[in-house]
N, C-alpha and C positions, 0 to 999 in steps of 0.2 A: 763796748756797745754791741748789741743785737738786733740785726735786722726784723723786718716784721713778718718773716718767714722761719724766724728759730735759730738763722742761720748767724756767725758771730761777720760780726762787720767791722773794717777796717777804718779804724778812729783817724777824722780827719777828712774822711769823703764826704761829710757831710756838708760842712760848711755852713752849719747850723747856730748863726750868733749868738750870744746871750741873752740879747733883746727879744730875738726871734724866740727862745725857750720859753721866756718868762711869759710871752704873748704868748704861746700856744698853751701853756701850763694857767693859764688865767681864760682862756675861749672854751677849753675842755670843760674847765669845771663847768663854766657858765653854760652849758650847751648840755651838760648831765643835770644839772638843778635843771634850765628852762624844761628840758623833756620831760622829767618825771612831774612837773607842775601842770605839763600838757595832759598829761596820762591821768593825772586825777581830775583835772579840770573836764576831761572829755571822756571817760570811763564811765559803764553806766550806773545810773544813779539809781538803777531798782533791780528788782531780780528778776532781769525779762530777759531769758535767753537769745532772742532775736537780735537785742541790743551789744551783746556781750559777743556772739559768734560772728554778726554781720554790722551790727551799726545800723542796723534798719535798713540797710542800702540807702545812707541817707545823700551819702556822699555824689556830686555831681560827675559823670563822664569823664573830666577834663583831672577832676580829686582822686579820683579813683586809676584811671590811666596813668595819672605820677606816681601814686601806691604800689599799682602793679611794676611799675619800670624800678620806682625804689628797691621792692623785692627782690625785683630779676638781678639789679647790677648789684654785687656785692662787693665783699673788701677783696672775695678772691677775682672775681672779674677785673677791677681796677687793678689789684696790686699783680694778680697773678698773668694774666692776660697782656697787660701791659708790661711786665716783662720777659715775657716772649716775645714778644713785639720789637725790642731791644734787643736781644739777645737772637734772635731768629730771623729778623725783619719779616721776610713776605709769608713765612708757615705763620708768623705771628694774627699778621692784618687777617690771613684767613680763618685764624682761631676768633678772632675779634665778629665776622663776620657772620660765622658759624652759629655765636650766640645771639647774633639779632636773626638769622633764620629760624629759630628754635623756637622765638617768643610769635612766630610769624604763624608758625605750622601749631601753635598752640592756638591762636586766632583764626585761624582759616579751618579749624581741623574740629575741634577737642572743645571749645569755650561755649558756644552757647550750648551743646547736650549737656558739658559738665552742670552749666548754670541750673539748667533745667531737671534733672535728675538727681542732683545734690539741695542737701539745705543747707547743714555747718560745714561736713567732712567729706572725703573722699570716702570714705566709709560707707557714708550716704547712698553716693553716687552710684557702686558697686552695688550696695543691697538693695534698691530699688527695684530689682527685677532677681536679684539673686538677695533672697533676705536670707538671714542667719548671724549668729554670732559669731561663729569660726569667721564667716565671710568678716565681721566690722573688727576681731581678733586680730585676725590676720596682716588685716589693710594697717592697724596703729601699729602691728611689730615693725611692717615692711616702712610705714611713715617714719616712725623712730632711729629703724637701723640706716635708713637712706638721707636723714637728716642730722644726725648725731656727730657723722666724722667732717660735716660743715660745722655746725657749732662749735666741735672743737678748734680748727682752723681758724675760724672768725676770733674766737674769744682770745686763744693764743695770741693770735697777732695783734690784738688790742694792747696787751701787756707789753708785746715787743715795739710794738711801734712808738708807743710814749717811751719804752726806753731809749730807741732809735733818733726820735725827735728831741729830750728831753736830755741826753747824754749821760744820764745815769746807769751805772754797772753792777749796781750792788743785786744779786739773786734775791735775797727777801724783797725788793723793794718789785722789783717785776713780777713776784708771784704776787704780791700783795695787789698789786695792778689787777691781775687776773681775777683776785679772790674780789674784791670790790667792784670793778665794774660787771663780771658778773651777775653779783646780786644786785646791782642797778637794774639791769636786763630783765632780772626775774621779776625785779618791782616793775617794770613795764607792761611786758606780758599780762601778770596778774590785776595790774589794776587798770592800765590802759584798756585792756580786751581787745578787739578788730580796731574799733573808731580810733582809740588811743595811739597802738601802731601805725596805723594810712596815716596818723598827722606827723610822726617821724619819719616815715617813710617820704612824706611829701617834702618836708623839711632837707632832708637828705638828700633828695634830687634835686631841688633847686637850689643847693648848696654845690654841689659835687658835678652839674652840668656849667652851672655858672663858672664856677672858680675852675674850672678844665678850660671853656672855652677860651675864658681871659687869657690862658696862660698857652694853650694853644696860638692864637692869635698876635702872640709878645715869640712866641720860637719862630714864627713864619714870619714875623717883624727883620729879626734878624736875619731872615735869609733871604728879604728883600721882595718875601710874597711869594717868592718862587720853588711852590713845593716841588720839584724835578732836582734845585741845588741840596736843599734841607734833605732828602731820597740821595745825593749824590756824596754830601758831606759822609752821612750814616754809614753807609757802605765804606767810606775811605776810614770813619773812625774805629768800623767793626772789626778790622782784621779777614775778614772773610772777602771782602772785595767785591766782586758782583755777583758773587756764588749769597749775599745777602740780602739781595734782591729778585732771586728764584729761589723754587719751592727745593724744600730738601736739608737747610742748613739744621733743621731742629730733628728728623726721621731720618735722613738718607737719603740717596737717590736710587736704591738698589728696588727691583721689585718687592722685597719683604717688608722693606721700609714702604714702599706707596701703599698699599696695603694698611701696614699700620696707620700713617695719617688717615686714610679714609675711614677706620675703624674708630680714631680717634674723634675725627671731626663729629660722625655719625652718631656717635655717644654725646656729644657734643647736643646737637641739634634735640634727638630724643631725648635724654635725661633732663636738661634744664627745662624745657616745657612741662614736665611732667614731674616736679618735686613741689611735694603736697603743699607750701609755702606759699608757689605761687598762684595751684588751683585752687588753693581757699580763698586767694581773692576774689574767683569768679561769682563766687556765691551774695556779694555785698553786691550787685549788682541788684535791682528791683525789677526789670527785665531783661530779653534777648534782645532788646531795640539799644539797650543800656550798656551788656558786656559788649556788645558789637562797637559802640563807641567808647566805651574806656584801654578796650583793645588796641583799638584804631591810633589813639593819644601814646598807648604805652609801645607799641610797635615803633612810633613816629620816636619817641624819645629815643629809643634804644639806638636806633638807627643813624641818628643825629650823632647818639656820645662814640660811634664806632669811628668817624672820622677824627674828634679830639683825643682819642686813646690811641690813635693811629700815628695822630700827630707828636702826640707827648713824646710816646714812647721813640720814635726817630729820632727826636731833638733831645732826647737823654742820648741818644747811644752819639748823635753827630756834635752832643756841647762837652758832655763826661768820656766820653770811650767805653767801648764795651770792656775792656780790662778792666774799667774803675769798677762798672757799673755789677760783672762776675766776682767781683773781689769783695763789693760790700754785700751778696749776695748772690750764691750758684745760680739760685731761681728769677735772678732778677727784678723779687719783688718790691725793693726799694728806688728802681726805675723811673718810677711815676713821680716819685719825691724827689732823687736828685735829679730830674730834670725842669722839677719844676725849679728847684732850686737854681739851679744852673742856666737859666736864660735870666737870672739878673744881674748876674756878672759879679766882682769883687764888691764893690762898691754899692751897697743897699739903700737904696731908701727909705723913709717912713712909709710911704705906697707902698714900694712894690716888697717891705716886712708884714704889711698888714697881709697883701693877696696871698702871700707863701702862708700866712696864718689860717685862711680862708681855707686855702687847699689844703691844709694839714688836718683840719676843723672838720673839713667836710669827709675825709677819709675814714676822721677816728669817729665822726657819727655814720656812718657807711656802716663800719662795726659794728656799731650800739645797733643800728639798727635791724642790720640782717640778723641778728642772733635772738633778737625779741620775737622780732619774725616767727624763728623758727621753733622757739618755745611755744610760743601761740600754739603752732601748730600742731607741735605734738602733745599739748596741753588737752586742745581741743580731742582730739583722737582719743587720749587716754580716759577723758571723763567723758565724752559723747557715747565711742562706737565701744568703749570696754565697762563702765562702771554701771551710765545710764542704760543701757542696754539687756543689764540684768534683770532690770524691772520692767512694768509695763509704761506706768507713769511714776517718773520722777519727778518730785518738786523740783521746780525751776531755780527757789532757791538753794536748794542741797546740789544741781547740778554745777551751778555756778559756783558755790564754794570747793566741791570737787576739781574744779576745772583751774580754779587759783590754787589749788594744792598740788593739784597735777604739773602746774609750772614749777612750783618748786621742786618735785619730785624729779622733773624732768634737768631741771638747772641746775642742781645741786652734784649730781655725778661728774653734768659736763663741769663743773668748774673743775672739779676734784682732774678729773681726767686733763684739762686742757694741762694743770701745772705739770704734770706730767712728760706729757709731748712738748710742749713750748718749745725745746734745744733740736730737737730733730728735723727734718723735710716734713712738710705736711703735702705736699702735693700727692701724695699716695691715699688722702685722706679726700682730696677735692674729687679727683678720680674715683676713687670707693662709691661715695654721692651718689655721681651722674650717674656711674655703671648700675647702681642699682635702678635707680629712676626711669633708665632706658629700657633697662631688662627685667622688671619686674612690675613696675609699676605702667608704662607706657604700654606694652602689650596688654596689661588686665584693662586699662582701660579702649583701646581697640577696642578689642572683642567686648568686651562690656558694656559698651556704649551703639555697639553696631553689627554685631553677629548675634544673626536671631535666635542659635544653636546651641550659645553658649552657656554651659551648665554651672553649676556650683563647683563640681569638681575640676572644671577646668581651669577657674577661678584661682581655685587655691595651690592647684598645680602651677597653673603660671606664676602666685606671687611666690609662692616656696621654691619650686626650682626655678627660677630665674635670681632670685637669692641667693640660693645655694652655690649656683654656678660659678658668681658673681664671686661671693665669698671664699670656694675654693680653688679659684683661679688668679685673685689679686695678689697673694704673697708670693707667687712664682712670677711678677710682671717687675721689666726692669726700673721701673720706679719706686720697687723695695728692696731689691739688691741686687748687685752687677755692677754699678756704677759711680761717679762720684758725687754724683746729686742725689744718689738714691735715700730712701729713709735710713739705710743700714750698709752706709758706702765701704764699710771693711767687711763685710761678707758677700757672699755668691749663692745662692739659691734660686738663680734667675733660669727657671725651666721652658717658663711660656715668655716666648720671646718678642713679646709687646708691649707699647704702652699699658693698653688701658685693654678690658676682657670680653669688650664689645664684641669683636669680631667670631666671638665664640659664644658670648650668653646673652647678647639681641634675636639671634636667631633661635636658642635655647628656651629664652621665653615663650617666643611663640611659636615652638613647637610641642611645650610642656602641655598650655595651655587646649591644643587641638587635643593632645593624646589622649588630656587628661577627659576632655569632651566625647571623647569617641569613645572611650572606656566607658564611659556612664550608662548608655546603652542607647540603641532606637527611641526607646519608649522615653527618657529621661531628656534627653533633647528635643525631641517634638512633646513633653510638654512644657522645657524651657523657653522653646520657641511660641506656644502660646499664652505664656508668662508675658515675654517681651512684646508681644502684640498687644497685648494690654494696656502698656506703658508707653508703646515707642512713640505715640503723639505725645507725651509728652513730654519725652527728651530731644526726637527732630524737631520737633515740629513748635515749639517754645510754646508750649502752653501753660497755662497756671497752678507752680505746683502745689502740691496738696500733701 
């Protein structure tokens, strides 16, 4: 068996009955038929762009809030997160933490200009006061290369997980996992569109909060209510003792290690706001009275599942052991599972088989659905701000069939790619993401949403070197070799001595971006600055855009 991290897992920790398989091997399918019936039932029915990028923003505050939170929590937040969580205790809860701050500082910060300044893309967004191709070129490579090595992650572990769940070892039968669901994902994308996704998405949050809470609520059962014993069990069952309920057991407690967490967390916070996935949903919004309340909803979710993820992950390391919990998993991302497994003791019931079905159900459309997500969105990019763009007016219907070929364009690698990685660490892959997101894409949009100064060149400067940085800095970070977790644990080429490359290409970004400002000259910025004055009520100030 194969964890849903790539990683080989130890037959037997599971405790996955017969019963239990054959349920989840019969919810799966049923929950890939119901979605793509969803996707055509609610895709649109004519070739009207508005429909097809945003849904008409038809969707209410409260639909749209679930969509956004759907988005945000993925298979790697759930699985990945939550085993940290296990594996680290208190660095974990504040990794946990970090990304409901993220979705916070996207709401208080970034959400209604984006709204307002954007139509379909990020692309948009940027060229509204900086137009050009290079500019909407630019924005799809940096959308692409900063969502690509999540899709692979996600889809991988789709494959891995039904084999994890499922107990099957056979390699064809796991790639074949990969190659099929897949191209489910692609048929979502393409025929779902926006409306089609938000209703998987919604699907998948009231799936995946519900069946958490229940089973949260059944670990604190057993520990009599009293989260201080379930906190106290954890730490006795970690091996680490109370060194696992202070900061340090995942980084160190050395100065170079604090440092790192901070770096880490901070990429953390910046990067998930700012991965084009979730600011496309800003756009399905019909006003700022609108994002401002679907925000409000998705914030509130996020924040709610931080305490279930907190809890899960204790009562896996305080019901399983962290031995069992490292053994079926370096990364701990089957955590989530055996713990949920493990608060219903030998002896199962029809209930509590069905609930473990539930959460199993809700994890493997967590998958399905982050990764349609994210084809959407590079979908959208590729046929918006690169195809359409070449023209002046494109048919609305040649854009839309662009934008469905775009997803398979865009699908078709990643599947090829995920079979690939599947066996390896992909956490060098989740890392990759955020780094880019924080450093290349979160800077562009600062200053492009809110420096009057800011030119085209600096634009492209921020998104290309804060790229570059990112890119030339991640193969020397020891989450790709040095270590036993790492992607490439029998080698050493571990030069930069961090986690993740924050700490060096968040501030890169935005200093590319000044240089690249400053270089353009006096005259080139004051008359960028009288560009954005042109516009800037309409991106502060939520007015209607045009």
């Amino acid at each position: 068996m194969t964890s849903a991290a790539g990683t080989p897992a130890v037959p037997g920790f599971t405790g996955f009955s017969d019963s239990a398989q054959a349920m989840a091997l019969v919810a799966f399918s049923t929950v890939a038929t119901v979605i793509l019936l969803l996707c055509v039932m609610a895709g649109p029915d004519r070739d009207d762009l508005d429909e097809f990028y945003t849904g008409y923003g038809s969707l209410s505050p409260l639909r749209n809030g679930l969509a956004i939170a759907g988005d945000y929590i993925s298979a790697a937040t759930v699985l990945g997160t939550g085993g940290v969580i296990a594996l680290c205790g208190y660095d974990g809860v504040v990794l946990a933490l970090s990304t409901a701050l993220s979705l916070m500082l996207l709401m208080f910060l970034l959400a209604e200009p984006l709204r307002n300044a954007g139509r379909f893309t990020m692309g948009d967004a940027l060229a509204r006061r900086l137009p050009g191709r290079s500019v909407r070129m630019t924005t799809c490579a940096v959308t692409i290369a900063a969502l690509l090595p999540l899709m692979l992650v996600q889809l991988a572990g789709t494959g891995q997980l039904m084999a994890f769940i499922l107990g099957f070892t056979n390699e064809s039968l796991k790639t074949g996992c990969v190659v099929g669901l897949g191209t489910l994902m692609i048929a979502y994308a393409a025929i779902g569109g926006m409306k089609g996704t938000a209703l998987i998405q919604i699907l998948k949050i009231v799936m995946l909060f519900g069946s958490g809470a229940l089973v949260a609520l059944l670990i604190l059962r057993r520990f009599d209510w009293d989260p201080g014993a379930l906190f106290t069990a954890a730490s006795r069952q970690s091996g680490a003792g109370p060194a696992f309920l202070r900061s340090g057991l995942e980084f160190g407690t050395g100065a170079g290690s604090r440092v790192d967490m901070i770096a880490s967390e901070l990429t953390v916070v910046l990067g998930g706001a700012c991965l084009p996935h979730i600011t496309m949903r800003m756009y399905t919004a019909s006003s700022a009275r609108q994002v401002r309340r679907s925000m409000s909803w998705a914030v509130s979710i996020v924040a709610l599942f931080v305490p279930v993820i907190t809890v899960v992950g204790f009562g896996a390391t305080a019901l399983v052991g962290r031995g069992v919990i490292s053994a079926a998993d370096p990364q701990g991302n089957t955590a989530y599972l055996l713990g949920s497994r493990a608060v219903f003791g030998a002896d199962v019931s029809t209930a509590e088989t069905f609930l473990f079905t539930l959460v199993t159900t809700a994890i493997f459309l967590t998958l399905l659905a982050s990764v349609a997500g994210m084809i959407l969105a590079c979908a959208n990019s590729l046929a918006h701000d690169v195809f359409a763009a070449r023209v002046r007016e494109m048919p609305a219907q040649r854009e839309m069939t662009l934008a469905r070929l775009a997803a398979l364009a865009t699908g078709a690698p990643t599947i090829l790619l995920a079979t690939m990685v599947q066996h390896h660490s992909l956490q060098p892959l989740v890392t990759l993401s955020f780094c880019l997101g924080a450093s290349a894409l979160a800077p562009a949009l600062v200053y492009g949403l809110f420096w009057r100064r800011y030119t085209r060149c600096g634009l492209l400067s921020t998104l290309i070197g804060g790229s570059l940085t990112v890119l030339l800095l991640m193969p020397g970070t020891r989450l790709v070799s040095g270590s036993p977790v790492a992607a490439f644990p029998h080698a050493d080429f571990n030069w930069f001595p961090f986690t993740t490359t924050g700490i060096v290409s968040i501030p890169a970004g935005f200093f590319f971006g000044w240089l690249g400002t400053v270089v353009s000259g006096r005259a080139k910025a004051e008359q960028q600055r009288r560009q954005y004055e042109a516009v800037e009520g309409w991106i502060l100030a939520g007015a209607v855009r045009k």
